[in-house]
N, C-alpha and C positions, 0 to 999 in steps of 0.2 A: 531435624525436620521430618523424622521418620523413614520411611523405606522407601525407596523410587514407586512400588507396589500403589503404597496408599494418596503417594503422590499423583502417578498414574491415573490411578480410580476417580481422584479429586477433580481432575478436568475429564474425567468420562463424564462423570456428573455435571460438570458445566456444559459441558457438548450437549448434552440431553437438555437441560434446563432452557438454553439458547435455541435450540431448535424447535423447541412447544411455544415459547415464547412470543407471544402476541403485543404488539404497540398498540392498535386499538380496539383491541376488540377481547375485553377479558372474558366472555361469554365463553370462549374457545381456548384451549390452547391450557399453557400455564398464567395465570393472575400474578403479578407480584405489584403490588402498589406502591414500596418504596423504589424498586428497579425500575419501574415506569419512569416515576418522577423524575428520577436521575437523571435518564433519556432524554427526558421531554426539555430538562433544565439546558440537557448539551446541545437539545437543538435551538433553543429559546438563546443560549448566548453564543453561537456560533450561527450564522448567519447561509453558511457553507452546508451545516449538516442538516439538509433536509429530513425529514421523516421517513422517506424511500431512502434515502442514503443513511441514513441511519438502521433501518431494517436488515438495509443490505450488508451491512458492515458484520453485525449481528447474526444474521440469517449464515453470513459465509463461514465464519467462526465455528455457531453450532453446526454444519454440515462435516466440518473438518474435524473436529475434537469427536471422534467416534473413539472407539477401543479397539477396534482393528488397523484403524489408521496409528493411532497413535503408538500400539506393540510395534507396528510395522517401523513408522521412523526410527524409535529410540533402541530398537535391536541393532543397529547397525553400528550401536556404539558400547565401548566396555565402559559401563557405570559402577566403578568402584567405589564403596562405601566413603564420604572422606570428610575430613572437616569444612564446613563451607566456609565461604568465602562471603564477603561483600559485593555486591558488583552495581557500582554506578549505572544505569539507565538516564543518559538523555536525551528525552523524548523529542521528537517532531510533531506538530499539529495540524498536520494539514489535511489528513483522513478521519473519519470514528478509529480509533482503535488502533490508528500506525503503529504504535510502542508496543502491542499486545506479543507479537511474536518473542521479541527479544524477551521480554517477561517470563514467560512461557518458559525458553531455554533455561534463563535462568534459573526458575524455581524446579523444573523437573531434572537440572543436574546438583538437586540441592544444594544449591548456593541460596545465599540472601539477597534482596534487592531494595536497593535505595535509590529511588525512582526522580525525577525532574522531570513534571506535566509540561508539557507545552499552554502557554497562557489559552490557547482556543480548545483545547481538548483536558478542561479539569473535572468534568462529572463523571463519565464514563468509566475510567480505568476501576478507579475507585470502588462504583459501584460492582462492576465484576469479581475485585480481589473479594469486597466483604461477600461475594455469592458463592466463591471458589472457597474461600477462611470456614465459611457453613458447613460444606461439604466436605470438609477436612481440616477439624480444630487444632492439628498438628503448624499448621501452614500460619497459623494465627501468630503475626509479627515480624514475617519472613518478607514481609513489602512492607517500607517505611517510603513515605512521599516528604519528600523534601521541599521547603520552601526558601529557607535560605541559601548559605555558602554549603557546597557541600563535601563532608568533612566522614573522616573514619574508611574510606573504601579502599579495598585488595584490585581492584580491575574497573576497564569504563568502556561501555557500549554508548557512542556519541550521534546520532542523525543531527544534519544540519547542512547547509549549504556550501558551495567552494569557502566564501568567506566565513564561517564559522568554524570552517573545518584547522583555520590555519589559527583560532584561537582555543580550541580543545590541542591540537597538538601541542601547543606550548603549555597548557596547564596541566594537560594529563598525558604528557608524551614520555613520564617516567614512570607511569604503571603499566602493566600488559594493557591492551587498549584495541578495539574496534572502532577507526574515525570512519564516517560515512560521509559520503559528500554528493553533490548534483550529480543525479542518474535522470535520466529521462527514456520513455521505451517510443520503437519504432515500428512499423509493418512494412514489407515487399509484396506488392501487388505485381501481376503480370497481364493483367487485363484479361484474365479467363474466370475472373471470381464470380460465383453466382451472385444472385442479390443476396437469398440468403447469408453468404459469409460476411458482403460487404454490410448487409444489418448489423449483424454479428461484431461485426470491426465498430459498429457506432457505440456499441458499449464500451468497449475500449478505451473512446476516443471522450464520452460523454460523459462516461460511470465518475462520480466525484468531479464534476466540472474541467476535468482534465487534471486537479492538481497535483493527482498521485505519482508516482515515480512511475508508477505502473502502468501509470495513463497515457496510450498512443497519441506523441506530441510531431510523428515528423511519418510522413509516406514516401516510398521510395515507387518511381511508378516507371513504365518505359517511356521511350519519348514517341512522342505522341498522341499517348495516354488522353483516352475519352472522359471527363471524368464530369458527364450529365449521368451515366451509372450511378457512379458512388452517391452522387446528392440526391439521386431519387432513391436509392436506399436507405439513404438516411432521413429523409421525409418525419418518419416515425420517431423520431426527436427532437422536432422543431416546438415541441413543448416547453425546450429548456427556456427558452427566449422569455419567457413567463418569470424566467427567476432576477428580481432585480438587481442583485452581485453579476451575474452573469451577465445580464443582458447592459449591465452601466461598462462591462468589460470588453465585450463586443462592439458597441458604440462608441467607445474610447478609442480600440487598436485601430477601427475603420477608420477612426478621422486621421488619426497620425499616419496611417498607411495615406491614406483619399491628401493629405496636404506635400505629407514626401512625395508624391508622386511613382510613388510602389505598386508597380503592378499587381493582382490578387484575384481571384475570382472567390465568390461571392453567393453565397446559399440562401440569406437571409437569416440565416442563426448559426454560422460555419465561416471563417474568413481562410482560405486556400492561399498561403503565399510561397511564392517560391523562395529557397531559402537553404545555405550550407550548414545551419544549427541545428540543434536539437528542439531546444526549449524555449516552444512558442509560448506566447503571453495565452492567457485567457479567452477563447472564445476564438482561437485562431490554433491551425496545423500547418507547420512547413512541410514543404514539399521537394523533390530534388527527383529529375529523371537521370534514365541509365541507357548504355548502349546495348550494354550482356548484362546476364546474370552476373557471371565472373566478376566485372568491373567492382559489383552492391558488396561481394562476398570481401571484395579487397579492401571498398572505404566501411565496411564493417566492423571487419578484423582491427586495423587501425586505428576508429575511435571506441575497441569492446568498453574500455572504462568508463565511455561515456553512456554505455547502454546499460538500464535494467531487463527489460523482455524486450523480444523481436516477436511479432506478430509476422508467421508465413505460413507456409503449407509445403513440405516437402521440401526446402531450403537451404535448410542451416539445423544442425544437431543442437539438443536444448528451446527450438522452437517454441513457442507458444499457439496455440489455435486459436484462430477467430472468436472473441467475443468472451474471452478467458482469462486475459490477465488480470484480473480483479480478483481472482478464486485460485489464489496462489495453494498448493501443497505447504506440509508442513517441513518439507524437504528444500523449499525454495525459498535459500536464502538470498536476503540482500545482499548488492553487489558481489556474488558467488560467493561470500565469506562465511566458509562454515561455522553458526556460532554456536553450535552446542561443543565441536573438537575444540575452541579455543577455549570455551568456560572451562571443557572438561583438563585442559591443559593448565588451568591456573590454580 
């Protein structure tokens, strides 16, 4: 697969292509007519990936895949020349582009990849390898998309949920192996937040309808926490409510909350409930107050497996900042699982 060098190069070039890259407006920017269509197909059968989430998916990619960013990651690891390897990729579909990272690893510690689309995200990846294969005819082969059983691989990177996760363990729990399972992210508020930050947090909370692992699903607030703040902050996302996945999700969890007899407070496009879990439904965030700090930092520590990012300010080391988790590093792995050290170890 040639040298890490031209490999390197090969996503400089995507980073640049991705970041000129225009959805509607070919007047501007870089033109690609087949890479539109592609686009346009992932959002036409995917109901989830709006246009703006789709840009956005996109837009974050090209920002990250610079040539400074990316010497900067892969220095910090010894890339010895070697024979690659195959490595199973199975994908998630719940974002544009979830599977891209692990890709990524893969291909720039030249290994091979034999990929498994997630059924709601088949246009997209696709259309990137054959942009990235352009830019570097070496690469040409090194991502095979698998449709059936999948068969011939050295190693397996798995996203899926607790219950998926306990059927990749028994099929692939005798190759080196990455299972990934339900993460969901959280934020610590202390009621000194400006509105700015709590904007900032609606991204978090909004960006991809909440689906992402990345996507802040649960508030930790103090008790007595005011929280006409937050929902006048959040104002400026009562647009979602326009989307009809979203909004038939919200008017679902209301009623089942409205007939249990579940307390909740209530935004009109936001359902607040209070609640010891993570992973609210659609259209809803749990919530859980505290007495101290200290208390947050203890039921933190305790469920860390259950967290992908913590959204705070000054808090907790490894933090995330308001309105960021979506605009992950190329450093910021899932579930802290270094995967470039494990590929480079197989």
């Amino acid at each position: 697969m040639g040298s890490l060098e031209r490999r390197l190069q090969a996503f400089v070039k995507l980073g640049h292509f991705l970041r000129d890259f225009r959805l509607d407006d070919s007047s501007s920017g870089t033109s690609d007519d087949e890479f539109t269509r592609a686009v346009e197909r992932a959002g036409s059968r995917n109901g989830w990936f709006t246009r703006e989430n789709l840009r956005h998916a996109l837009s974050a990619w090209g920002k990250e895949l610079t040539e400074e960013n990316l010497r900067t990651w892969i220095s910090d690891y010894e890339t010895p020349q070697k024979d690659p390897k195959v490595v199973a990729i199975i994908m998630a579909g719940n974002i544009p582009l979830v599977g891209f990272h692990d890709l990524l690893c893969v291909l720039i510690t030249g290994h091979r990849a034999l990929v498994k689309l997630a059924s709601g995200d088949t246009e997209l990846l696709p259309a990137v390898i054959k942009k990235l294969e352009g830019f570097e005819p070496e690469l040409k082969g090194s991502t095979e998309f698998s449709k059936g059983v999948m068969k011939g691989f050295d190693a397996v990177i798995a996203t899926g949920s607790d219950n998926t996760s306990r059927y990749f363990e028994y099929y692939f729990g005798n190759k080196p192996h990455i299972i990934r399972k339900n993460r969901n992210s959280a934020a610590v508020l202390t009621g000194d937040e400006s509105q700015q930050k709590l904007r900032a947090l609606g991204e978090d909370i909004f960006r991809y309808f909440g689906l992402g692992c990345r996507s802040v699903s649960k508030l930790f607030v103090p008790e007595g926490y005011d929280f006409q703040a937050l929902f006048s902050a959040l104002e400026p996302f009562e647009d979602i409510k326009d989307h009809h996945k979203y909004h038939n999700n919200y008017d679902y969890n209301k009623a089942v909350y409205l007939m249990s007899e579940f307390p909740f407070l209530d935004s009109g496009f936001l359902i607040l409930k209070e609640d010891s879990g993570y992973a609210s439904p659609i259209g809803a965030v749990y919530y859980e107050t505290y007495a101290s700090l200290e208390e947050v930092k203890e039921k933190l520590n305790s469920d860390r497996e259950k967290i992908q990012c913590l959204v705070s300010e000054g808090f907790l080391a490894g933090e995330v900042p308001f309105g960021q988790t979506q605009n992950p590093s190329l450093s910021d792995y899932a579930d802290g699982v270094d995967t470039v050290e494990f590929l480079l170890k197989t």
